[in-house]
C-alpha positions as CSV (number, residue, x, y, z in Angstrom):
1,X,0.0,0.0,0.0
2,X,1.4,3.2,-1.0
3,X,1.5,6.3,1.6
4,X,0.7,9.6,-0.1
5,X,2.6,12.5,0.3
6,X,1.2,15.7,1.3
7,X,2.1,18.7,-1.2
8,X,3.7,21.5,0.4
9,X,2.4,24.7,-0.2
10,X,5.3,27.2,-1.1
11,X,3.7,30.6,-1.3
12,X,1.8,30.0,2.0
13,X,5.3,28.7,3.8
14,X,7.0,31.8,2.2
15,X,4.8,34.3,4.3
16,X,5.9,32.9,7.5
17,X,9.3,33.9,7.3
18,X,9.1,37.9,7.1
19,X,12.9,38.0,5.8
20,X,11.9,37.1,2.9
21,X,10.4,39.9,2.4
22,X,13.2,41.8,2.0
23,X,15.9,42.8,-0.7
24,X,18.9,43.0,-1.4
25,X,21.9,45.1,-3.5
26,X,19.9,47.0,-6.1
27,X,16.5,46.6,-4.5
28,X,16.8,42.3,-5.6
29,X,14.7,40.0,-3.9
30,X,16.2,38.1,-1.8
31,X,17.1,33.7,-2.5
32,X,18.1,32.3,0.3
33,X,20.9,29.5,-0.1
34,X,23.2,29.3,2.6
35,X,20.5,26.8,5.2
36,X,23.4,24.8,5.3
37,X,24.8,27.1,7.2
38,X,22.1,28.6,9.5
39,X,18.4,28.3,8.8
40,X,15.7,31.3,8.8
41,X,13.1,31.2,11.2
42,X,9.7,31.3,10.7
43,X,7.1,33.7,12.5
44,X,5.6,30.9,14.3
45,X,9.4,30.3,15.9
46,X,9.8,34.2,16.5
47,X,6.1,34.7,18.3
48,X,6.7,31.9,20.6
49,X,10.3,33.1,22.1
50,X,8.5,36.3,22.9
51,X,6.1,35.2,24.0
52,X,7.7,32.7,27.2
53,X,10.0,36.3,27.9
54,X,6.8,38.6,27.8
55,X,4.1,35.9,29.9
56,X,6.5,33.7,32.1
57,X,10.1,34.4,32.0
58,X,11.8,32.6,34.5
59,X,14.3,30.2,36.1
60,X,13.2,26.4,35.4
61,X,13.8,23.8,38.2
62,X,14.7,26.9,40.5
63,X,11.5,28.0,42.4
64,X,8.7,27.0,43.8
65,X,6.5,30.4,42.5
66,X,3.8,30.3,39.5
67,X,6.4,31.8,37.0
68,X,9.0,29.2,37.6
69,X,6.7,26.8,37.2
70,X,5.2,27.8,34.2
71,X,8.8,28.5,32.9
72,X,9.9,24.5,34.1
73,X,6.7,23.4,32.4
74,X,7.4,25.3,29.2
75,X,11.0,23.9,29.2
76,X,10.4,20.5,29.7
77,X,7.4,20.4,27.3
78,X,9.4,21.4,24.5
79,X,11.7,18.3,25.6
80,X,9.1,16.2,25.0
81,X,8.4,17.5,21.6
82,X,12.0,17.5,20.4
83,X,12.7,14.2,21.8
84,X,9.7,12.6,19.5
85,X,10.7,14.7,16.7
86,X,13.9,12.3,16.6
87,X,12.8,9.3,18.3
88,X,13.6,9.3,21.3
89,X,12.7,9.5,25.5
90,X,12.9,12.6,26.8
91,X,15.4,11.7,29.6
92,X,17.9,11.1,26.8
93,X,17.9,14.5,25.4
94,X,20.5,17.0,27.2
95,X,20.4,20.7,25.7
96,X,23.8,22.5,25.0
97,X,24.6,25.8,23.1
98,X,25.0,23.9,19.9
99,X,26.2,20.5,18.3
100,X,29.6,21.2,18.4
101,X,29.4,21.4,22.2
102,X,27.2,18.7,22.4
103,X,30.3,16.7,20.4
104,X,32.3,17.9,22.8
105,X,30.7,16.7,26.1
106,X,31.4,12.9,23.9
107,X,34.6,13.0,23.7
108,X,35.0,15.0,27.0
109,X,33.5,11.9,28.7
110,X,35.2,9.5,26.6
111,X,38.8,10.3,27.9
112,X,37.3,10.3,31.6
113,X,38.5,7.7,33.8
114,X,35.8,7.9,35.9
115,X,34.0,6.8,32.4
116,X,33.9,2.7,32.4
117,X,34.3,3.0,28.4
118,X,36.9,5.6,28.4
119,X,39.7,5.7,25.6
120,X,43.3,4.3,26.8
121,X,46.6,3.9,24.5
122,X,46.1,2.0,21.5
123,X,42.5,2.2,21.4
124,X,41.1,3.3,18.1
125,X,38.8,5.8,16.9
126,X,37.3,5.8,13.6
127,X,35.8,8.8,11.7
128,X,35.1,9.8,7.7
129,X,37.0,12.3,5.5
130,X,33.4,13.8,5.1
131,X,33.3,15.1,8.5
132,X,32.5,18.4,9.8
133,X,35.5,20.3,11.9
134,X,32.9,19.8,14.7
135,X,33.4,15.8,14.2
136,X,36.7,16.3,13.3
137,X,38.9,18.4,16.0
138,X,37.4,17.1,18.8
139,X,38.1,13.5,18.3
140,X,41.9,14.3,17.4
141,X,42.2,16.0,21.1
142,X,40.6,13.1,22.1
143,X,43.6,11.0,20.5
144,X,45.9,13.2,21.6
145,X,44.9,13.5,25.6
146,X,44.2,9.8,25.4
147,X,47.5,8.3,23.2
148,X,44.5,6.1,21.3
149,X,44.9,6.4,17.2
150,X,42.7,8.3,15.1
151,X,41.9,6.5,11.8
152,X,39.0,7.3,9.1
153,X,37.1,5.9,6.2
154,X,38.2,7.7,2.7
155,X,35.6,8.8,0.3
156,X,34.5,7.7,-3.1
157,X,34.8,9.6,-6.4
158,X,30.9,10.7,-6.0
159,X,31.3,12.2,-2.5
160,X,30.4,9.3,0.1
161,X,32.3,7.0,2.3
162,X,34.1,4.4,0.9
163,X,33.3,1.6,3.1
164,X,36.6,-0.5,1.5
165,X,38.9,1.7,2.3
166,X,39.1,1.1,6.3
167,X,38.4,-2.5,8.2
168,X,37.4,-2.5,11.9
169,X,39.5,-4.3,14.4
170,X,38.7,-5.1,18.1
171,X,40.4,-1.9,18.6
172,X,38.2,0.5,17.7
173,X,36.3,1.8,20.9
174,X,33.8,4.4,19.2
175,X,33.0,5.5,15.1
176,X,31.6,8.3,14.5
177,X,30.3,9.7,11.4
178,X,27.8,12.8,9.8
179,X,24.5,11.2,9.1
180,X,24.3,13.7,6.0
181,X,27.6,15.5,4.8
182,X,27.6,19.5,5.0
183,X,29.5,19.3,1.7
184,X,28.5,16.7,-0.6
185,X,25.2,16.2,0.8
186,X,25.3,12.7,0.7
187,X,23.5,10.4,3.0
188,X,25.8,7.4,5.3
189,X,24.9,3.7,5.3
190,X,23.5,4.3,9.0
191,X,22.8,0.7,9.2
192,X,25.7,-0.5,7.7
193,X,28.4,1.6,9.9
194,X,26.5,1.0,12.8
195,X,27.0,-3.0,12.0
196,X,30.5,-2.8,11.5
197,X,31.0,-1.2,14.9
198,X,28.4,-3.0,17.1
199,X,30.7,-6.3,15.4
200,X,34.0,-4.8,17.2
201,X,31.9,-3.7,20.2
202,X,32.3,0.1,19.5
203,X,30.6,2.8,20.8
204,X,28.6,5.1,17.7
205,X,28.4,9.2,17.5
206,X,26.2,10.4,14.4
207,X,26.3,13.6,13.6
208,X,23.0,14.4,12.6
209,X,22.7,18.5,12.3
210,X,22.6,18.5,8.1
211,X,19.7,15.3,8.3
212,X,17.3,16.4,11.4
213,X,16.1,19.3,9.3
214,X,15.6,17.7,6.1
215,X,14.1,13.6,6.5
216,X,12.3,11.9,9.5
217,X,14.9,10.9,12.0
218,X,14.7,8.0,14.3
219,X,17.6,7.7,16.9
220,X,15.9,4.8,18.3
221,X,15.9,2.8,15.0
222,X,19.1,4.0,13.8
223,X,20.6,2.1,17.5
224,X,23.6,4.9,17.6
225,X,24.6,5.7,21.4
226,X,24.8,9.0,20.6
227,X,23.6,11.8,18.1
228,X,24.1,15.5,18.5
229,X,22.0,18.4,16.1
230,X,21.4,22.1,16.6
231,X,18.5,24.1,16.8
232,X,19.5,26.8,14.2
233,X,19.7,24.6,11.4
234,X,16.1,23.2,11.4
235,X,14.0,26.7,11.3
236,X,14.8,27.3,15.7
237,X,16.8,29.4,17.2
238,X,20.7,30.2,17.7
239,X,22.4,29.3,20.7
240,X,21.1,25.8,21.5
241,X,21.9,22.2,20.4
242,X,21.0,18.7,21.5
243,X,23.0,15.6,22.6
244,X,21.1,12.6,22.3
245,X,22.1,9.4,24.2
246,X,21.0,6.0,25.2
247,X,20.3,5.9,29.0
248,X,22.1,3.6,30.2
249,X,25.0,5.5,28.7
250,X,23.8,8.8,30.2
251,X,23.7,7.4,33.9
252,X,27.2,6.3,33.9
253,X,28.6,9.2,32.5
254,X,30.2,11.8,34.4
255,X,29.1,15.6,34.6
256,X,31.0,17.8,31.5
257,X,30.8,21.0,33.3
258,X,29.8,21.4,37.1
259,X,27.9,24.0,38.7
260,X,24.1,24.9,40.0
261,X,21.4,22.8,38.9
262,X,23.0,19.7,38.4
263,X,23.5,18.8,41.8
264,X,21.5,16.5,43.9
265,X,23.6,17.0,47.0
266,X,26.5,19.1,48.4
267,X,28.6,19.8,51.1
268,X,32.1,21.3,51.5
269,X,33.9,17.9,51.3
270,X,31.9,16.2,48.5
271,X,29.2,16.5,45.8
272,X,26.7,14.0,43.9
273,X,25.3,14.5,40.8
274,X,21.3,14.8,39.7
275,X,20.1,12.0,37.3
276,X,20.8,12.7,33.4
277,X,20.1,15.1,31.7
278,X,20.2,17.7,34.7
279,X,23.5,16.4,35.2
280,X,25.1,17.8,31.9
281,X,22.8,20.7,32.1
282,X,25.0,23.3,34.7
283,X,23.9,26.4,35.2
284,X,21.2,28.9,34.0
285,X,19.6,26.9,30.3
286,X,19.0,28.8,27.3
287,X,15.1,28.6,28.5
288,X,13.6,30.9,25.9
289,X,15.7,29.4,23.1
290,X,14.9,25.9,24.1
291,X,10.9,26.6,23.8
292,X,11.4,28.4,20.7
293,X,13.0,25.1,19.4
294,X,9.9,23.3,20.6
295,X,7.9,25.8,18.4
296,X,10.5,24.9,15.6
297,X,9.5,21.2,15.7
298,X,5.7,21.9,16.0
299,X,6.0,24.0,13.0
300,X,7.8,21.3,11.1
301,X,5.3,18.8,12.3
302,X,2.8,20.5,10.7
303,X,4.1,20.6,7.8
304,X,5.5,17.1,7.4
305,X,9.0,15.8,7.2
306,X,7.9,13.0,4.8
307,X,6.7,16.4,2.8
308,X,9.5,17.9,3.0
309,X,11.9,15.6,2.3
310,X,9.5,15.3,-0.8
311,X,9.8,18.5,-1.7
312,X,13.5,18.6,-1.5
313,X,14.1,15.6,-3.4
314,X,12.3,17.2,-6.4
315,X,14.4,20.4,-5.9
316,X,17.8,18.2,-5.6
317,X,16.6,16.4,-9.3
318,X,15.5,19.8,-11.0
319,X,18.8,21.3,-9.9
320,X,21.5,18.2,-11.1
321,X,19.3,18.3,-14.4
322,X,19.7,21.6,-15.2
323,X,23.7,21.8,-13.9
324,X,24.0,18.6,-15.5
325,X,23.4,20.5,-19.1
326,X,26.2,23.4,-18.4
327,X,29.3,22.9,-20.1
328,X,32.1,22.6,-18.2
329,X,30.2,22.2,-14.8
330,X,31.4,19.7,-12.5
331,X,28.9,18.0,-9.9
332,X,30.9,17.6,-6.5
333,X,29.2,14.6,-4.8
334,X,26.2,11.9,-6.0
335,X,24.6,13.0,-8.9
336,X,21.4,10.8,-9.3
337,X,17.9,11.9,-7.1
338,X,18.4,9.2,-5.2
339,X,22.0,9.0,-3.6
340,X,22.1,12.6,-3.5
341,X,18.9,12.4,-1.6
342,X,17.7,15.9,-0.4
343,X,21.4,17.3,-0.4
344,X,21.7,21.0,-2.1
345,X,24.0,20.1,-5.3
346,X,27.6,21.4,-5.1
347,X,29.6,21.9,-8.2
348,X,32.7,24.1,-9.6
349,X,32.9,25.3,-13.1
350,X,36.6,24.4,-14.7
351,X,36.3,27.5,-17.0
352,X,35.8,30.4,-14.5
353,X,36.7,28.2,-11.2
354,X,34.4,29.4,-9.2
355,X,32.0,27.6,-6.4
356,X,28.2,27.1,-6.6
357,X,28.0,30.1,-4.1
358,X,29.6,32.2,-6.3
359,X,28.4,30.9,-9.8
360,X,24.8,31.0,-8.1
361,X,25.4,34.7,-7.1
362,X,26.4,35.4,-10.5
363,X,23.6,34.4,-12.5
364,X,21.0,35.9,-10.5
365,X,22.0,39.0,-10.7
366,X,22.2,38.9,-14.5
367,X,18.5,37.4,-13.5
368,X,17.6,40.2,-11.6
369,X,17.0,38.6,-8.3
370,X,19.8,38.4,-5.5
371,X,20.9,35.4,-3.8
372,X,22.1,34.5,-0.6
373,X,24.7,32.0,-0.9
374,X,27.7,30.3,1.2
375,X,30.5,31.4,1.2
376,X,32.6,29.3,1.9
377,X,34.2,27.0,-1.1
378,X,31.9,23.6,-1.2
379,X,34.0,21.9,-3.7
380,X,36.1,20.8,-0.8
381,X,36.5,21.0,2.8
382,X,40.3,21.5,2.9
383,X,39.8,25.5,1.5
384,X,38.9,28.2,4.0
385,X,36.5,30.7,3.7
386,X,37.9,34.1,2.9
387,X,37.6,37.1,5.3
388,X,35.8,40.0,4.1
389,X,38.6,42.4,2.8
390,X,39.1,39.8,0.5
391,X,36.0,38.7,-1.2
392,X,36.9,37.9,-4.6
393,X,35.3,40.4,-7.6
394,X,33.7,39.4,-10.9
395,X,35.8,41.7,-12.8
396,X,39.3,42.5,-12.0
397,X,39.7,46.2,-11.0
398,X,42.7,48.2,-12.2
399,X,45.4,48.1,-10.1
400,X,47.9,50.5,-8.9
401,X,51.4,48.9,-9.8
402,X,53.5,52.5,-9.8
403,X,54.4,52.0,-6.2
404,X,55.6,49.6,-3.3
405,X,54.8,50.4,0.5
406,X,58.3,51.5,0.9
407,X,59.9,50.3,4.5
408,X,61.1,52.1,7.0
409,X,64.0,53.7,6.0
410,X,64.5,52.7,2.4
411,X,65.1,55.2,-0.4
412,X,62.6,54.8,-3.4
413,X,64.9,57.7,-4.8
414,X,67.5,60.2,-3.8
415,X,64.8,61.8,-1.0
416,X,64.1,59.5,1.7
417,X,60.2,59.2,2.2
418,X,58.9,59.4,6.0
419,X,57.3,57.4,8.0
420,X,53.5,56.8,7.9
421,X,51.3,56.6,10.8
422,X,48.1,54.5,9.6
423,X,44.6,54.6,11.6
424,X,43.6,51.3,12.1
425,X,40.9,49.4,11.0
426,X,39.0,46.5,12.2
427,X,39.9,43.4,9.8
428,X,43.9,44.0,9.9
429,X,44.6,46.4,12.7
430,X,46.5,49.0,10.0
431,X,44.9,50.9,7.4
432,X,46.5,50.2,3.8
433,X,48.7,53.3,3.0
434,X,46.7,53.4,-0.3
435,X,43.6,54.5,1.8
436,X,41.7,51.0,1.1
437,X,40.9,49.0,3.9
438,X,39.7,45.7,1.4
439,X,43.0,46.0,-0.6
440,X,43.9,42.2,-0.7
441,X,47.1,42.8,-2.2
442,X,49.0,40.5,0.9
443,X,52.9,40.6,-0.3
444,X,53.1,44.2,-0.6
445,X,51.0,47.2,-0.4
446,X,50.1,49.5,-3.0
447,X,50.6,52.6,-1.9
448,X,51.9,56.3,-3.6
449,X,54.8,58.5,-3.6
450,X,54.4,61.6,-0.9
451,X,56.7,62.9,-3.0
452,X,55.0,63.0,-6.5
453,X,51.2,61.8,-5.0
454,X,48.8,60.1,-7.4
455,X,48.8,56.6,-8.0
456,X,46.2,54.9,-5.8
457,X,46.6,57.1,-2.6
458,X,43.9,58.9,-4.3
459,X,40.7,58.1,-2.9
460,X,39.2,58.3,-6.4
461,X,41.2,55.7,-7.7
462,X,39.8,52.0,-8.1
463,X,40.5,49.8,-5.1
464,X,43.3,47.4,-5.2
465,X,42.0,43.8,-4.6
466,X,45.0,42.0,-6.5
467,X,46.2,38.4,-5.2
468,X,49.8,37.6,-5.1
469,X,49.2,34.1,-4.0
470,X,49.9,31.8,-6.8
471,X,47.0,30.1,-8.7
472,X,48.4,26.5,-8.1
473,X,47.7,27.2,-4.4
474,X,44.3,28.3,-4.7
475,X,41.4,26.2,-4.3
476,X,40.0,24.4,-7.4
477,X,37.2,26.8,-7.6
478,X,39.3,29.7,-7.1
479,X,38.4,30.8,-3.3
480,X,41.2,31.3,-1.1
């Protein structure tokens, strides 16, 4: 018996998230790209924050008055939701500020003595090559505080794990791995990985922040031990993220960070704990943020994740058809609807090397509508997002080349030129001498003669954005 899928409507959904009402440069309506990244919120998310602040602000588990206790009721509710949302009891869920943290209690625990599964030398722990800094850095100062061996699974030419590249031995003590990778947007072999490990006895960590948002989740039926997300990516708000474990887990684990509220009782020799997940919870919660998530997951709820992995899966499909057709555009990661699942399609173009941000941003303006994009290059993880002063332009300015910043002391000709003093700026501290504080000239400054003046110390003249790094260093698509 087939299920049928409810059809989402867009132009209703649109009107519930006001930023979208906006524009952009040159009065552009605004696309908005970058969800990856951090989602918008929709009114429904916004009314309910204010809401808890403007009817019942107030400590939770704190007080004994009708405030708190509309507060503590508010708080916990919204556990309840969340923790259904994703399969799970609500005792398992522990809030943090975000899923970084939330990775970070993991392995905070992990190298723990107190800890009965705690990493010694020559343990192992096993990640991906798709995996977020987030799932990434921690586990290495895990390694390093522990003396246990970091090890990973490579990745295939079309963007997913390569489960031949790495076998499991009776070493490996925990694998952890993105549910849904931030840049190629493909979807792991839950099952599978989760095999492989439970077959060596290891502990598994999913990171789950890019597939909460965008498919009905199921920790429970997944069987990971652990599963962080964060609120901001799935239509809630910044500042809070969830760690999921099993319970059993959760009761033998020590606290991450001490403090008020997670307590049971103290004295000045000694202190025991409360019972998970007020244990890992020290200190004043992010109360309002917490509820707002709650109205996050309603709001999903009522539109369907079934439905909106629908939706997305058409979107995914339009978009590889119609890149598919460019000449000279590359596809970074799976390329059919249904390994590339709901992912939003990366790709670099070999004949201007430039990202999908950029090419995106590109083309809409010559569309007349603006886009919101990431920037940061999704053709690979290894390439860093530039800063501002450097954003890269569509057409190369004309550069200054008449004069170098002379130093201190040296003679550009017979008169010695004098010494400089430079206001400062924000980005770099020091004003460029040419009067340009996005000059991304990095080798050398362009700057003029005090003794002859002109060149690009006039603050008429085009601004100098000029690279000296060499092209072979650059990234493929041509961020820095």
């Amino acid at each position: 018996m087939t299920t049928s899928v409810k059809e989402l409507d867009i132009t209703r959904i649109r009107k519930d998230f006001p930023i979208l009402g906006r524009t952009v440069r040159d009065g552009k309506p605004l696309v908005y790209l970058d969800s990856g990244a951090t989602s918008q919120r929709p009114v429904q998310v916004l009314d309910a924050e204010r809401e808890f602040l403007t009817t019942c602000n107030a400590a939770v588990h704190r007080g004994a008055h009708q405030l708190a206790e509309e507060a503590t009721d508010a708080y916990e509710g919204a556990r309840a939701a969340i923790a259904d949302f994703v399969g799970a009891d609500a005792d398992e869920l522990t809030f943090t500020k975000n899923a970084t943290e939330s990775l970070n209690l993991v392995t905070y625990v992990l190298g723990d003595e107190r800890f009965e599964r705690h990493l010694r030398p020559g343990d192992e722990i096993v990640i991906t090559e798709l995996e977020h800094h987030a799932n990434l850095v921690p586990w290495q100062e895990l390694a390093r505080r522990t003396g246990a061996t970091l090890r990973w699974y490579g990745v295939t030419d079309d963007g997913r794990i390569d489960l031949d590249s790495l076998e499991l031995t009776d070493a490996v003590k925990v694998v952890s791995f993105t549910h849904q990778s931030n840049v190629t947007g493909a979807v792991a072999p839950v099952a599978e990985l989760v095999r492989r490990a439970r077959a060596v006895g290891a502990l598994v960590v999913l990171d789950a922040c890019q597939s909460v948002p965008h498919m009905p989740v199921d920790f429970h039926a997944l069987d990971v031990d652990f599963a962080a997300f964060s609120g901001h990516k799935m239509l809630g708000p910044s500042g809070v993220g969830v760690l999921y474990g099993k319970r059993e887990l959760l009761a033998s684990m020590p606290p991450f960070i001490t403090g008020g509220s997670m307590i049971e009782t103290v004295t000045m020799e000694a202190t025991t704990y409360a019972a998970p997940p007020q244990r890992f919870e020290a200190g004043v919660p992010m109360t309002s943020q917490v509820v707002a998530l709650g109205a996050a997951v309603h709001y999903l709820n009522e539109l369907g994740m079934d439905s909106v992995a629908a939706h997305e899966h058409e979107l995914t499909a339009l978009a590889l058809e119609q890149l598919g057709a460019i000449e000279g555009v590359r596809i970074i990661g799976p390329t059919t609807p249904r390994t590339a699942a709901a992912r939003c399609p990366s790709w670099w173009t070999e004949s201007t090397r430039t990202t999908s941000a950029r090419s995106s941003t590109t083309r809409a303006s010559r569309s007349g509508s603006g886009i919101t994009a990431p920037g940061r290059c999704t053709a690979t993880s290894a390439w860093r997002r530039p800063r501002a002063h450097r954003l890269p332009s569509t057409t190369p300015p004309t550069r200054c080349t008449r004069w170098r910043r002379p130093s201190v002391g040296r003679r550009t000709s017979s008169v010695r030129t004098p010494r400089r003093v430079l206001p400062t700026t924000r980005s770099t501290g020091r004003r460029r001498p040419c009067g340009w504080s996005r000059c991304t000239r990095r080798s050398s400054w362009i700057t003029t003669s005090i003794r002859t003046g002109g060149g690009c110390g006039s603050r008429s003249a085009p601004r100098c954005t000029t690279s000296t790094r060499p092209a072979a260093t650059r990234s493929p698509c041509g961020w820095r």
